[in-house]
C-alpha positions in Angstrom: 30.1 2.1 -12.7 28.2 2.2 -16.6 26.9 4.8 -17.0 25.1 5.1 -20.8 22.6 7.9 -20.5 21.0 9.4 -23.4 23.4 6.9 -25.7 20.3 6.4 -28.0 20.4 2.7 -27.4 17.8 0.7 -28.7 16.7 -3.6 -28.2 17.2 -5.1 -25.7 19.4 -5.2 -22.7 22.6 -6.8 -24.5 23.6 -10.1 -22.3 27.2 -9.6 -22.3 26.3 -7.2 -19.3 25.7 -10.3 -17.3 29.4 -10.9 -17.7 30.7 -7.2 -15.5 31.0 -9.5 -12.3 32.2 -6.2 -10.7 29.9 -3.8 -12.1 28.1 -1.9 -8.7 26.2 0.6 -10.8 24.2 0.8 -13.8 22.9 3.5 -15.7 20.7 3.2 -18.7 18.0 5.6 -18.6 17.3 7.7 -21.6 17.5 5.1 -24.7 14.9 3.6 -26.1 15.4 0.2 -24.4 12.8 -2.5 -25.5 11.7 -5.8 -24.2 11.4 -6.8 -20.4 14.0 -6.5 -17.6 15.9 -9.6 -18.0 16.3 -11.8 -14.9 19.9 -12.2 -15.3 20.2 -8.8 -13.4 20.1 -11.2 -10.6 23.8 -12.9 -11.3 25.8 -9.4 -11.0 26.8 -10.1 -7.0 28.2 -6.4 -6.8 25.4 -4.7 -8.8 23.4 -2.2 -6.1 22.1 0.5 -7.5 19.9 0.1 -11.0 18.6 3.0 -12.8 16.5 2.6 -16.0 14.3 5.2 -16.3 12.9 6.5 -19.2 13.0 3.5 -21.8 10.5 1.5 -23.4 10.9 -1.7 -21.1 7.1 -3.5 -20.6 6.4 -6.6 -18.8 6.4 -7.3 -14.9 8.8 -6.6 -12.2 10.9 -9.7 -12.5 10.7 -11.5 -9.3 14.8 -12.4 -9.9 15.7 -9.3 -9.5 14.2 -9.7 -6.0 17.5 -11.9 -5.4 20.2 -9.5 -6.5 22.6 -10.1 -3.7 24.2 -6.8 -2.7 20.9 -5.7 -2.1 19.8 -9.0 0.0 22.3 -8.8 2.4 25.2 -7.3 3.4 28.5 -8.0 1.7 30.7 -10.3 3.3 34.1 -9.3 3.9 35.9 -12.5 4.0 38.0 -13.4 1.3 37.2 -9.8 0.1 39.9 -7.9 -2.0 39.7 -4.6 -1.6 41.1 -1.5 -4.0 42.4 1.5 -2.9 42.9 3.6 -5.3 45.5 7.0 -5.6 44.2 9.7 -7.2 45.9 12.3 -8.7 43.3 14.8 -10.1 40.0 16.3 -8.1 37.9 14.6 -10.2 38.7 11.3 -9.6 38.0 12.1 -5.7 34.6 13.4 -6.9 33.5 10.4 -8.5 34.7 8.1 -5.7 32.9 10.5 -3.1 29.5 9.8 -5.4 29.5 6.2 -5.6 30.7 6.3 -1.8 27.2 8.1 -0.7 25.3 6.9 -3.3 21.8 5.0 -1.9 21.6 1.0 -3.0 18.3 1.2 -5.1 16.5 0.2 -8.1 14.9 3.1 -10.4 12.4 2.2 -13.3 9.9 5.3 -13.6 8.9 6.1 -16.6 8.1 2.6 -18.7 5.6 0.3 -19.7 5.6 -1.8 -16.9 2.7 -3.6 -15.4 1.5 -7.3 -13.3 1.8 -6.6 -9.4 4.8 -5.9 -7.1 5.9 -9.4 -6.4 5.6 -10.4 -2.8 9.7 -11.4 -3.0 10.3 -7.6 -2.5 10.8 -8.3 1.2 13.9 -9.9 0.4 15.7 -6.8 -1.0 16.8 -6.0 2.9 19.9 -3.2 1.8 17.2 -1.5 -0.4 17.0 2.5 0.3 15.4 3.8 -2.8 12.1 1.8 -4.7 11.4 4.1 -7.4 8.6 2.5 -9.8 6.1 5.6 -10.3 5.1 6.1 -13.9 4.2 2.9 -14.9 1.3 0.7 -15.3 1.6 -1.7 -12.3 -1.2 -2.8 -10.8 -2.6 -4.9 -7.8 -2.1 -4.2 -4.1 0.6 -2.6 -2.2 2.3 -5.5 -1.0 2.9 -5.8 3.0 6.5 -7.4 2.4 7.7 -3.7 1.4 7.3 -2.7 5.2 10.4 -5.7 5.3 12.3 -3.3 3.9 13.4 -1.3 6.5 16.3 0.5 5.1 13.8 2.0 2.6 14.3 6.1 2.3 12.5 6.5 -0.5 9.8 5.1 -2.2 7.7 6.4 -4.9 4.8 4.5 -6.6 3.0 7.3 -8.1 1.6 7.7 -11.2 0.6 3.8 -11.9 -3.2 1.6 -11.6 -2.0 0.2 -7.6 -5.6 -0.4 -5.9 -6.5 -1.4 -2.3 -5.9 0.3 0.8 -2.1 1.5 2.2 -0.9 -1.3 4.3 -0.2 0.3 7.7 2.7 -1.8 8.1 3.8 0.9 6.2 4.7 3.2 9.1 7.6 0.8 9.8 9.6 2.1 7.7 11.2 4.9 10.2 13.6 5.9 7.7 11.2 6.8 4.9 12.1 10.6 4.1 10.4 10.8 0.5 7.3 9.2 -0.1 4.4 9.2 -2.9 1.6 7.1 -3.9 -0.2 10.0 -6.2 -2.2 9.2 -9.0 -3.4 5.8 -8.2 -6.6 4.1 -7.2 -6.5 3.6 -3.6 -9.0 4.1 -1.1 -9.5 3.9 2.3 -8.3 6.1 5.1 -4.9 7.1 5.3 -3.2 5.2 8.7 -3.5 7.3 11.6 -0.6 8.1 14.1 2.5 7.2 11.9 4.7 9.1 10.3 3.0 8.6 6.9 0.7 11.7 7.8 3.9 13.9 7.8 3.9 13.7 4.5 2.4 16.6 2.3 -1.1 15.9 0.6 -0.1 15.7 -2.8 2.1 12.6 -2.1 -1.8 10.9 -2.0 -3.5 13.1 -4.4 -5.3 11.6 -7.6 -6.6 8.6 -5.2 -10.8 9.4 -5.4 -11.0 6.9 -2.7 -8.6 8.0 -0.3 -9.6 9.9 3.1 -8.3 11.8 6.0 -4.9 14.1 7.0 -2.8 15.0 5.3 -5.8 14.9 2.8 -8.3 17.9 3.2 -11.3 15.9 2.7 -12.4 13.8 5.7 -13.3 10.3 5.9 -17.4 10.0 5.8 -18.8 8.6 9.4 -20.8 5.1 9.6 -23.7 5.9 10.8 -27.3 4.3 10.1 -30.6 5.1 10.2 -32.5 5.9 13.7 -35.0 3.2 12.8 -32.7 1.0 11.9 -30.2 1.1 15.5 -32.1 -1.8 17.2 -32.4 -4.1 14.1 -30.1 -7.0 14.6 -29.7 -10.2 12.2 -31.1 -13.6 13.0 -29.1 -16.7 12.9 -30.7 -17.4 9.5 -29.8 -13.5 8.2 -33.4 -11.8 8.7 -33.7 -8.7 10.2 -35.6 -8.4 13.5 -36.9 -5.5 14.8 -36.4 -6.6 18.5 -36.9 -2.7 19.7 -40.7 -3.2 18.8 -41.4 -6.6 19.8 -40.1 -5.6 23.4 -42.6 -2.5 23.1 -45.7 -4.5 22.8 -44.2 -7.5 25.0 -44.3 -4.7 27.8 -47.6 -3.5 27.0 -48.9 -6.7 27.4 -47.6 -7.4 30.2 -48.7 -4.5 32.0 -52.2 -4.5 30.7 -52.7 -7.4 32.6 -51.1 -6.5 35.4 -53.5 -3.5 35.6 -56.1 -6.1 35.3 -55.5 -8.3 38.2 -55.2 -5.2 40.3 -58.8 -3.7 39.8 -60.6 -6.9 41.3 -63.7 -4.8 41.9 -64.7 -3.9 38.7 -66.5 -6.0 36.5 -64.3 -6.8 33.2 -67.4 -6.0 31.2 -67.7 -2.4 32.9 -64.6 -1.6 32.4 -64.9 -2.1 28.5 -67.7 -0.4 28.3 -66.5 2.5 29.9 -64.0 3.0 27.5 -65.8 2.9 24.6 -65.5 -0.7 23.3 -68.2 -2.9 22.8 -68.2 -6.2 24.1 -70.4 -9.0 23.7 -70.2 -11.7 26.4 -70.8 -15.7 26.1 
């Protein structure tokens, strides 16, 4: 484990890091780290839990760091060495107990980061903990997260994310912690999962967004009374088919009446209602 918090460290991330084959943890947040996250992330094979929170780091969520292989797949043991250590102080015990329980994840809140979640996000299968709120990250919530079905957290909050939630979503069935706040999502929240266990302001700050946990409800499709027999042609016009069958039927029955009353002279029958006819 590295652990430089609040070390005042400023550039970029320096690339003899990319040389700690063994390093499992990193933690940088709290410097004033510049520049993008570099791709060579990727080559650490041990590395499973990232944390860089609170820096200065812009650009997008580098798609290499979609291949870091502890978080891909599980480790093999073959050929493995394995350490085990003899400690002779509490402390030591502590720290091995922390990294022991700690969740394989990747932590960036807090930056200047922006593009879309790449769609290679599905890959990270070990991933627990997706922690990007805070940012400027735009685009749709990519389907591929509901790949990750280790996940346990996963906070998006506070970014520009538009589109609906995917309702692959509610595969995730070990999501405990969960926010999308502060976004631009619409659309109703999915119905029947467990993503409407959550609390409401895990959606707030989403105008679009409708239904539970949310108070406001999502508005009903309804049209106008007038309109309910209108259907479209098969060249897009609008046919009022509830009136043509009206007058079709009163037609048709006019006639009939007609036919029926065979001793009545036609020009009578005008003239006794009112009309005046003028016969050939």
């Amino acid at each position: 484990m590295l652990s430089l918090v609040d070390c005042h460290l400023t550039g970029q991330l320096p690339v003899w890091l990319s040389k700690l084959k063994n390093l499992q943890v990193l933690y940088l947040n709290l410097n004033r780290i510049t520049g993008s996250i570099p791709g060579w992330l990727s080559t650490l094979p041990r590395l499973f839990y990232l944390e860089l929170d609170d820096n200065l780091l812009s650009g997008e969520f580098p798609r290499k760091l979609c291949s870091l292989p502890a978080l891909v797949s599980p480790q093999p043991l073959d050929n493995a060495s394995f350490d085990l250590p003899i400690y002779d102080n509490i402390e030591s015990v502590s720290e091995y107990n922390f990294l022991f329980k700690l969740r394989r994840g990747i932590s960036l809140v807090n930056n200047s980061l922006s593009g879309n979640i790449p769609i290679e996000i599905g890959h990270l299968k070990q991933l627990q903990e997706l922690v990007l709120s805070y940012n400027n990250i735009l685009g749709k919530i990519p389907d591929q997260i509901s790949e990750l079905t280790n996940l346990e957290i996963l906070d998006l909050s506070t970014n520009q994310l538009t589109g609906e939630i995917p309702a692959s979503l509610a595969n995730l069935h070990f999501l405990n912690t969960f926010s999308i706040a502060s976004n631009k999502l619409h659309g109703t929240i999915p119905s029947g999962t467990q993503l409407q266990s959550f609390d409401g302001f895990d959606y707030e700050g989403n105008m679009g967004l409708c239904g539970p946990p949310l108070p406001n409800q999502c508005p009903h499709i309804t049209g106008n009374k007038g309109d309910e027999d209108i259907h479209d042609d098969e060249n897009g016009l609008a046919v009022p088919w509830l009136h043509i069958s009206v007058v079709l039927g009163f037609i048709t029955g006019f006639w009939g009446v007609c036919d029926c009353i065979e001793d009545l002279e036609i020009h009578d029958l005008f003239v006794s209602l009112g009309m005046e006819v003028h016969l050939s």
